[in-house]
C-alpha positions as CSV (number, residue, x, y, z in Angstrom):
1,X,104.8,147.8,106.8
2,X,106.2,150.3,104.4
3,X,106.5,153.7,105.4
4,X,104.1,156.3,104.1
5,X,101.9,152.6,102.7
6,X,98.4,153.3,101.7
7,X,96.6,150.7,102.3
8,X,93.8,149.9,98.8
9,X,91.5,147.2,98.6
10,X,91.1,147.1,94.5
11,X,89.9,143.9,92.2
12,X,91.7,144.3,89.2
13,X,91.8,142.3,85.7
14,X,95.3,141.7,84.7
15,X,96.1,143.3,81.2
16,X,99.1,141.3,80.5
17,X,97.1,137.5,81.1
18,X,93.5,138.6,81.9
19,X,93.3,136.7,84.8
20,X,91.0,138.2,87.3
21,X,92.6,139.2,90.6
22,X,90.7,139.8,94.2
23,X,92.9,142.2,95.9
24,X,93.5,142.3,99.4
25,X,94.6,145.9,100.3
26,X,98.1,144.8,99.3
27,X,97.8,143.4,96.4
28,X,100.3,144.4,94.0
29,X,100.9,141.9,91.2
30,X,99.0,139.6,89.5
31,X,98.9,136.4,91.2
32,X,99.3,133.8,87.8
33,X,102.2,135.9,85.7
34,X,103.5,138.5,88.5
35,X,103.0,141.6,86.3
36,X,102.2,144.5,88.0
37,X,100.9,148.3,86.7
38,X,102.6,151.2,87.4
39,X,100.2,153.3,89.4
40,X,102.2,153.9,92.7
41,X,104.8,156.5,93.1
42,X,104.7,155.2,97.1
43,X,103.2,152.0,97.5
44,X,99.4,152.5,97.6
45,X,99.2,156.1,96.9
46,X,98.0,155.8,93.1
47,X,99.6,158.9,92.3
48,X,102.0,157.8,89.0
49,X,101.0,158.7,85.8
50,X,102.6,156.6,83.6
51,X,100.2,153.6,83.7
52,X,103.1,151.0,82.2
53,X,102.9,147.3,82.7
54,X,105.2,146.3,85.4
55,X,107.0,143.4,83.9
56,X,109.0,141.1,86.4
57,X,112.8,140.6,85.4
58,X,114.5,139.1,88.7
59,X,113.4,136.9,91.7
60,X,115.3,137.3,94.9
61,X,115.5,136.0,98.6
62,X,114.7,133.1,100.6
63,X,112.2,130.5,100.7
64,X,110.4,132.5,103.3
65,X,110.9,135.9,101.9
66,X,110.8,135.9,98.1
67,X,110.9,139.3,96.8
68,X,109.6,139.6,92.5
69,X,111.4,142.7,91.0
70,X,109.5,144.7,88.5
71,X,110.5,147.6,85.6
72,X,108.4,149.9,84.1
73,X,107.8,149.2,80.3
74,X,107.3,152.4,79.3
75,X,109.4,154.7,81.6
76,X,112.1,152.0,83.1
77,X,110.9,152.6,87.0
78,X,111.5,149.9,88.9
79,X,109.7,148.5,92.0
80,X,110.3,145.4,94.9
81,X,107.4,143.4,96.0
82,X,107.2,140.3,98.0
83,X,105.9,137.2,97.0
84,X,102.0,136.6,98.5
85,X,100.2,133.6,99.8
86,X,97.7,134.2,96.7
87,X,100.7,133.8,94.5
88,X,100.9,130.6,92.1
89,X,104.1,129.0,92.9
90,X,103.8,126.5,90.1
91,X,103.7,129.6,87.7
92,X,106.8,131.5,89.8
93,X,109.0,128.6,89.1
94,X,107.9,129.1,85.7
95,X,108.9,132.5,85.4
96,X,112.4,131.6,87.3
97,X,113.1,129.1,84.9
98,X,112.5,131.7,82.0
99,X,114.3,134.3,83.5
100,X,117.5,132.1,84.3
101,X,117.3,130.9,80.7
102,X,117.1,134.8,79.3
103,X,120.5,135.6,81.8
């Protein structure tokens, strides 16, 4: 576990594909497209102000430890998170694909 984690159990609606996501208490990222909000300044602690979408721009790591890297949209911080079992895998090689093809 990450040092200084708070641990929140929050549903959330996705505002970059509306999908409708049950968190877990370390949910992070939308499950279908992998964006994220930027509410953390340490993971859990909803204490950043900024608000931003979180939009994924590299995936890293093994087959057992895939790690999605997010930036900021509106202020450019950037944030690691690893894949979940919620995650749609189908919809990650998607987004691998596109972000090979954008490189």
């Amino acid at each position: 576990m990450i040092k200084g984690f708070i641990k929140n159990k929050e549903d959330f609606t996705c505002e970059n594909c509306g999908f409708f996501v049950k968190g877990n208490g370390y949910t992070n990222h939308c499950p279908q497209c992998f964006y994220s909000k930027h509410v953390d300044i340490a993971p859990g602690d909803r204490l950043a102000t900024c608000g931003g979408m979180m939009k994924p721009f590299e995936i890293s790591g093994s087959t057992n430890n895939i790690v999605i890297s997010h930036v900021c949209d509106i202020c450019g911080f950037e944030r690691r998170n690893k894949l979940q079992s919620e995650d749609n895998i189908e919809e990650l090689s998607k987004l691998v694909v596109k972000l090979n093809s954008q490189k």
